[in-house]
C-alpha positions in Angstrom: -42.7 -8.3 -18.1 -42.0 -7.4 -14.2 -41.0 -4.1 -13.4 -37.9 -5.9 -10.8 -36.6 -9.3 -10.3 -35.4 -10.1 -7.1 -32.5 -12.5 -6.9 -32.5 -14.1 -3.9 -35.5 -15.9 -1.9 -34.1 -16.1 1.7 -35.5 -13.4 4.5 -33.8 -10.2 2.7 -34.9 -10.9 -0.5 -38.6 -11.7 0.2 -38.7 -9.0 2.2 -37.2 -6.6 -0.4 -39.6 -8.3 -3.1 -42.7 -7.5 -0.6 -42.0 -4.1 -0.1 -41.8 -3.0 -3.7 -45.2 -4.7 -4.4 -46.8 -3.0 -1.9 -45.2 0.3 -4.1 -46.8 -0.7 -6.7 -44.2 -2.8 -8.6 -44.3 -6.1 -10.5 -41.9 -8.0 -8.5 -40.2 -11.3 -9.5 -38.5 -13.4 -6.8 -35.9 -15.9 -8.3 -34.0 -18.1 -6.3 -32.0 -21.7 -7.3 -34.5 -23.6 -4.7 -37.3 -23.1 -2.4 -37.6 -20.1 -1.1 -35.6 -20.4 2.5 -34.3 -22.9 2.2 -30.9 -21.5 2.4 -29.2 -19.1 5.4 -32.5 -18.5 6.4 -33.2 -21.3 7.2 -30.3 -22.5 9.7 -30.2 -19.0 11.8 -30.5 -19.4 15.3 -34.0 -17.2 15.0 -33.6 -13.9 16.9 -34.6 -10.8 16.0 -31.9 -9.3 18.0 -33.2 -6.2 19.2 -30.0 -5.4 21.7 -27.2 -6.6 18.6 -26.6 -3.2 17.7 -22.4 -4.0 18.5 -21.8 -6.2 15.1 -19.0 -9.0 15.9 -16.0 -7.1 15.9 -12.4 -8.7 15.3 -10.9 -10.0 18.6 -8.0 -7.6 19.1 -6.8 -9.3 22.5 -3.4 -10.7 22.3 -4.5 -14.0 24.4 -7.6 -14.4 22.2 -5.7 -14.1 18.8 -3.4 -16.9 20.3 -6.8 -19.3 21.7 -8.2 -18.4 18.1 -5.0 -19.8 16.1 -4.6 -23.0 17.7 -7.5 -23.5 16.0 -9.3 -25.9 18.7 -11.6 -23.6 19.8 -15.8 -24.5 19.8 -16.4 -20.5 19.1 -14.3 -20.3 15.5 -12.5 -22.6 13.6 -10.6 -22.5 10.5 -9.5 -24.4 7.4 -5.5 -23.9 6.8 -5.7 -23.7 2.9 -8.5 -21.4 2.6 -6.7 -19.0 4.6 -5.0 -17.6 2.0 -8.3 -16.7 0.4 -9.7 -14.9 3.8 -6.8 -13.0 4.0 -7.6 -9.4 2.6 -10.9 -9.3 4.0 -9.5 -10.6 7.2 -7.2 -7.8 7.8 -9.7 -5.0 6.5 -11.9 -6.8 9.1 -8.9 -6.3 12.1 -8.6 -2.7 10.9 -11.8 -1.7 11.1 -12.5 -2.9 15.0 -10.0 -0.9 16.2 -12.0 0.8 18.9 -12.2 4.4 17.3 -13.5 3.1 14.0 -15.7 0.4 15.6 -17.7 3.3 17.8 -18.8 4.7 14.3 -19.1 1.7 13.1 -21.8 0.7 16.4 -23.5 4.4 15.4 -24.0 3.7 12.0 -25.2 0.4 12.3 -27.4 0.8 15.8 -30.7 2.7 13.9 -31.3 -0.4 11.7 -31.2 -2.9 15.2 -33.4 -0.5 17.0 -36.1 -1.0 14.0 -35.2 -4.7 13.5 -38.3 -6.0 15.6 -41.0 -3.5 14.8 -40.0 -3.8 11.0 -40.4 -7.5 10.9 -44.1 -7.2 13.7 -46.1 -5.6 10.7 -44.8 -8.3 8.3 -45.6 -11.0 10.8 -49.0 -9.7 11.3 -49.8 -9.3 7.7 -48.3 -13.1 6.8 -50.5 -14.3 9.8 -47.4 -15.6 11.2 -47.9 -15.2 15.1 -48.4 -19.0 16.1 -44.3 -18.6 15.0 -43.1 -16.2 17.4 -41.9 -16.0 21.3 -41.8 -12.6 22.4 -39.6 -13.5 25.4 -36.3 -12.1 24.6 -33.1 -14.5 24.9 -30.0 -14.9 27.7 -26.2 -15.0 27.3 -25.2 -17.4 30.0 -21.7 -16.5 31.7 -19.9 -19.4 33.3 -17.1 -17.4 34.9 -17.3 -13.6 36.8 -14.7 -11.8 34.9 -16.5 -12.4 31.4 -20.2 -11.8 33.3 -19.1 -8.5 34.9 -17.6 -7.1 31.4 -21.1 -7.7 29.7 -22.8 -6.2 32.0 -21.0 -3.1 31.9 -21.3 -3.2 28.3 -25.0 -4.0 28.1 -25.5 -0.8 30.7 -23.1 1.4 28.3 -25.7 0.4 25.4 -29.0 0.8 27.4 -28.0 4.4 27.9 -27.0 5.0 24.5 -29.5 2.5 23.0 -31.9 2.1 24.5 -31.1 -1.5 24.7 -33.5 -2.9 28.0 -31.8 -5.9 29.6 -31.8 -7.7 32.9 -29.0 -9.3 34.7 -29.6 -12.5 36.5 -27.5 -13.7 39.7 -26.9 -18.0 39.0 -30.0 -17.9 41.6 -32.3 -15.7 38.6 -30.5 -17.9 36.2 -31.8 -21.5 37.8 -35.5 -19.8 38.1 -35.6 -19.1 34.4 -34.6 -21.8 33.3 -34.5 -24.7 35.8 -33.5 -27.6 33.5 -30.2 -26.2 32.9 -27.8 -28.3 34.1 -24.8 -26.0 35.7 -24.8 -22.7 38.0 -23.8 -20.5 36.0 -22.0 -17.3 37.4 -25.1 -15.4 35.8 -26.7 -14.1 32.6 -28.2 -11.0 30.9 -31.8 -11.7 29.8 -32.0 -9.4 26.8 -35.9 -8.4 26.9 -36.4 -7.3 23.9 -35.9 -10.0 20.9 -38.4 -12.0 19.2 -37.3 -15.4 18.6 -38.6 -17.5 15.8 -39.9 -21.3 16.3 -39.0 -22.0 12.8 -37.0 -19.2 10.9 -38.1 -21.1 7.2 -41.7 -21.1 8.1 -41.3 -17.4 8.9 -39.6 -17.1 5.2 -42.5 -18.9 3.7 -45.3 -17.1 5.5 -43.8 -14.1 3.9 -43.6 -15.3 0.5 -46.9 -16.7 1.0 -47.7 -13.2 1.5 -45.9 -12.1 -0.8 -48.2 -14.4 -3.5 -51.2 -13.3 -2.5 -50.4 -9.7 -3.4 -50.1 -10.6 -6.8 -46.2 -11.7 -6.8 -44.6 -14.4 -8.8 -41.8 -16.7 -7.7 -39.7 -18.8 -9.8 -36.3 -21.0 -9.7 -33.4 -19.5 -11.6 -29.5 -19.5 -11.6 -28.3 -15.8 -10.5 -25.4 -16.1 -12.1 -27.3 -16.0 -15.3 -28.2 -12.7 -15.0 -27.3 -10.1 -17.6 -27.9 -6.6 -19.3 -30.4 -6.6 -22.1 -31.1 -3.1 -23.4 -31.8 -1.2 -20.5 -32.6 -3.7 -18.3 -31.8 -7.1 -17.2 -32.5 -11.0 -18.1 -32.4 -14.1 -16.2 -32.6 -17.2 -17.1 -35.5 -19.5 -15.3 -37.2 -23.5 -15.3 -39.5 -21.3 -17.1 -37.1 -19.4 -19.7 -35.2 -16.1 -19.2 -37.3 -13.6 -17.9 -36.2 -9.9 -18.3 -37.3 -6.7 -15.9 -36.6 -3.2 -16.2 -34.4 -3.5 -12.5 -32.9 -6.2 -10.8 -32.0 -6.9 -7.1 -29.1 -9.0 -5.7 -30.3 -10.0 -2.3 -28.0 -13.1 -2.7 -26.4 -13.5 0.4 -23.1 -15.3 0.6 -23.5 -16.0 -3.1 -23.0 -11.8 -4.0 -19.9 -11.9 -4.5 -19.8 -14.3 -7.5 -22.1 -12.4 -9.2 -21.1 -8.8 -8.5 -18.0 -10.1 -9.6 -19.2 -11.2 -12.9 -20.1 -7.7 -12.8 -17.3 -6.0 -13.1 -17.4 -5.0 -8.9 -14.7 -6.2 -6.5 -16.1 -6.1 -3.2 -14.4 -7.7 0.1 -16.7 -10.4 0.9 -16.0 -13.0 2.5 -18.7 -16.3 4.3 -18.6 -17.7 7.8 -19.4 -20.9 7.6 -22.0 -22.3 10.6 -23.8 -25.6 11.1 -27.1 -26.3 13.6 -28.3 -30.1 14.6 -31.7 -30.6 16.1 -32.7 -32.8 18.8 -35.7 -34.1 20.3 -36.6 -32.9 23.6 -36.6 -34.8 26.8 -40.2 -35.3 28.4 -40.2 -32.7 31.7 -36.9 -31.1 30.3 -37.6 -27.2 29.1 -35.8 -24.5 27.6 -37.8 -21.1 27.9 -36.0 -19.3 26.0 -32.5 -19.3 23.3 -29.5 -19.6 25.5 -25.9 -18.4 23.9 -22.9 -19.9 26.2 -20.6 -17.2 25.2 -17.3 -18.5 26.8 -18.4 -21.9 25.0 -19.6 -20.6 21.5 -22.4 -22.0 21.2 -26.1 -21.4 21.1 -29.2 -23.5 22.0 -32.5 -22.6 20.8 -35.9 -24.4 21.5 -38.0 -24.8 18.2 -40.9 -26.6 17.0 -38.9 -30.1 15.8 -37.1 -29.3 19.4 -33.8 -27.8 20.2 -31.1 -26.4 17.9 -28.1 -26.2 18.9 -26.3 -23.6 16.0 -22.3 -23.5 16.3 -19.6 -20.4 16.0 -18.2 -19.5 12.8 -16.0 -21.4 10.9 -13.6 -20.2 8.0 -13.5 -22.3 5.2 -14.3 -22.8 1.6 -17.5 -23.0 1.1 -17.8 -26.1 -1.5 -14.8 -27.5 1.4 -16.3 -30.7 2.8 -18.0 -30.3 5.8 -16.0 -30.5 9.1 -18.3 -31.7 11.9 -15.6 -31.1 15.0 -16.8 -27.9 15.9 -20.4 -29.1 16.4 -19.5 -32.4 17.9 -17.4 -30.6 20.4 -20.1 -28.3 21.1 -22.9 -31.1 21.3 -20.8 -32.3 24.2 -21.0 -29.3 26.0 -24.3 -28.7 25.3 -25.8 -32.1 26.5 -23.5 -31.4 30.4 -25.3 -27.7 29.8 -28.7 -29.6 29.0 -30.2 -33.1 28.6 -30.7 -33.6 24.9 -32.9 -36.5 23.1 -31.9 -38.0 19.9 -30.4 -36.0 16.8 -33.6 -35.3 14.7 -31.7 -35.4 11.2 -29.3 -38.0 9.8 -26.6 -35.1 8.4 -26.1 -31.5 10.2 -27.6 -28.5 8.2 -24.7 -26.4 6.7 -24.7 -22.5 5.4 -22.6 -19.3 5.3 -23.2 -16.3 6.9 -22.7 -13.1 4.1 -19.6 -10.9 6.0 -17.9 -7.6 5.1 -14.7 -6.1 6.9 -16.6 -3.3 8.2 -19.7 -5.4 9.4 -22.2 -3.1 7.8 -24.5 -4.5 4.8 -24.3 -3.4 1.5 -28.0 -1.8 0.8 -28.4 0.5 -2.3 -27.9 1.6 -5.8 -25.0 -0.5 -7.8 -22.2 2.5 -8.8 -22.0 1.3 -11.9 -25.4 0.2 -12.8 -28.5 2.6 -12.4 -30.8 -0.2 -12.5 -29.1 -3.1 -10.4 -30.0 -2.9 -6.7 -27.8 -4.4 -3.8 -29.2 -5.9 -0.6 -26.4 -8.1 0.9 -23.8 -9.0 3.9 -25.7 -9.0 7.0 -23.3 -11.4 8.6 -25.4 -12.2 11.5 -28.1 -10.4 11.2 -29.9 -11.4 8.5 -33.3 -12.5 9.9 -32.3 -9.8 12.2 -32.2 -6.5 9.6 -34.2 -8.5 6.5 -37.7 -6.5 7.3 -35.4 -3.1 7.9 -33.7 -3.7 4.7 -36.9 -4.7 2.8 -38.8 -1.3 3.5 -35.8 1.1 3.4 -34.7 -0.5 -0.1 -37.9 0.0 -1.6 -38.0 2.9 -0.3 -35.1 4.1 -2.2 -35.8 2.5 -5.5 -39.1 3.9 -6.1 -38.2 7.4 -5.1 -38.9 8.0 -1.8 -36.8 9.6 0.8 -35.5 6.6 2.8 -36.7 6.5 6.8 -33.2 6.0 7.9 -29.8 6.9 6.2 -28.4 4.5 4.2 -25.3 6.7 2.8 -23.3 4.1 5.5 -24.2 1.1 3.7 -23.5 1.8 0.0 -21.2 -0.3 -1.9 -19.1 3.1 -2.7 -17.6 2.9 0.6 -15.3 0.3 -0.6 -12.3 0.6 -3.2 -14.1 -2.3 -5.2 -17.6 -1.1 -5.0 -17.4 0.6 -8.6 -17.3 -1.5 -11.6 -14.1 -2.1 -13.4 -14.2 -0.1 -16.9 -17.0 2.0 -16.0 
């Protein structure tokens, strides 16, 4: 019998599964398909180095308005599951009100600031080099007002991050990248990132990794799980398997477990979608480019370029709704020439969100042996290495290398168990 199963095989998980091995646990990693195959695999691959501001609310009156007429490329939403959104949504509002978002940004900065050299040790251990760019990424500005208010911001968050950053003129820009197909009013070339040719390779190398230490992975339902004596049971292709401690790293799908568990959290998906295309002989793209005032984000990978969309608020069984991405697939092709679509359908998945934009790492209240590693929003690829050591750190006893008092599942009014 494993010591811990680990529910969940995208970046979090494996990485949570890894670390406890390397403490000298038998680990389990369970997931409904192959490992990566989920979130992780659709990200826009950044190891954002400088995101230590989470997405905050928009709390600008003409934003609110652009926002609800609902024909925006940066978010869209679906009018009946609003309802659904709604609590979350205005827990979300409250908390990035500028005093609550600055602690916010200082609780949530020391995990950015270890996002990269977290995930370099894993890399070198998997052998998974040949998959990284250590080039950083740029945020493309098309008009001056929005250019000049990042780059204030990005200096506020150099001096109290240490977030390194250079601004580029629409001259800078065209050098960087000279197959873009607009001047720009500039850009911020963030240095510091990683970027990933293929985020689900990455996932594999890990598991991979994770194998040949002495790990076992197998495909299970999550919702299956329960307490059996004192510990828990899962059922697997293989037959329920049982473990002493278990470990939701389930990403958008937490909440329908934790729920089953008696917990009440307020977690809520973003919906996103990414197309590939095949690049155009003597057309280049150095590095991922976000068009901010756009909402949209182009990536080069090893198929070719992915263009990943904005958030979009919806069910998540809702059919999908592909006039976001079309919308954004024409801007992208004026921003830069674009071969065919590489895949017959879009790639769907839903980004794991909480109302105060900080992840849920830690002990269940309730539950002295059930483990929580979930809602990293945006940053999953980003913080799953961070959240892999500090986690098993915690569970096998060892004082943790950053706090993580910020991130339990306490700090919620649902985060205790109902009738415990």
């Amino acid at each position: 019998m494993p010591d811990v199963v680990v529910l969940g095989a995208g970046i979090v998980g494996v990485c949570v599964a890894i670390h406890l091995q390397r403490r000298g646990r038998d680990v389990l990693l369970v997931d409904r398909t192959e490992p990566g195959h989920e979130t992780s695999f659709g990200n826009a691959g950044i190891i954002q180095r400088e995101g230590v501001r989470p997405r905050a609310f928009p709390r600008n009156f003409k934003t609110l308005l652009r926002i609800a007429a609902n024909r925006g490329l940066d978010s869209r939403y679906e009018l009946s599951a609003l309802p659904g959104y709604a609590p979350a949504l205005a827990q979300y509002w409250w908390h990035s009100a500028p005093e609550r978002y600055r602690k916010i940004v200082a609780d949530y900065a020391p995990l950015i600031a270890h996002s990269v050299s977290e995930h370099a040790e894993l890399i070198a251990a998997a052998g998974a080099g040949d998959l990284i760019d250590k080039k950083g990424w740029t945020l493309l500005f098309r008009t001056e007002e929005r250019r000049d208010n990042a780059y204030a911001e990005a200096d506020r968050d150099a001096q109290e991050y240490g977030v390194e950053h250079a601004k580029l003129d629409a001259a800078g820009l065209a050098r960087a990248e000279p197959s873009l197909r607009i001047r720009a009013a500039g850009a911020l070339h963030w240095i510091e990132p990683w970027t990933v040719r293929d985020p689900g390779a990455l996932v594999a190398a890990y598991v991979a990794l994770f194998t040949q230490g002495g790990g076992t992975v197998a495909v299970g339902d999550a919702r299956t799980l329960r307490e059996s004596g004192s510990g828990w049971t899962v059922d697997t292709s293989a037959g329920p398997a049982s473990a002493a401690e278990a470990v939701l790293a389930l990403g958008p799908w937490a909440g329908e477990v934790t729920r089953k568990l008696g917990y009440h959290l307020p977690l809520f998906i973003k919906r996103g979608y990414h197309r590939e295309y095949r690049e155009v002989p003597g057309v280049t793209l150095n590095r991922p480019v976000l068009d901010i005032e756009t909402g949209f984000l182009l990536a080069p990978m090893r198929r070719g370029i992915r263009l990943t969309t904005g958030a979009e608020f919806a069910h998540y069984h809702a059919p999908q709704n592909h006039s976001q991405l079309d919308g954004s697939e024409a801007v992208a092709r004026q921003l830069l020439e674009l071969g065919d679509r590489l895949d017959d359908a879009p790639w769907m998945g839903a980004r794991p969100c909480t109302p105060d934009m900080k992840p849920v790492v830690g002990r269940a209240p309730a539950h002295r042996s059930l483990w929580f590693a979930f809602g990293h929003a945006h940053h999953g690829l980003t913080l799953g290495a961070v959240t892999g050591r500090l986690l098993g750190e915690l569970m096998v006893g060892e004082t943790p290398f950053l706090n993580l008092e910020p991130f339990a599942a306490e700090r919620f009014r649902g985060g205790k168990a109902r009738g415990r």
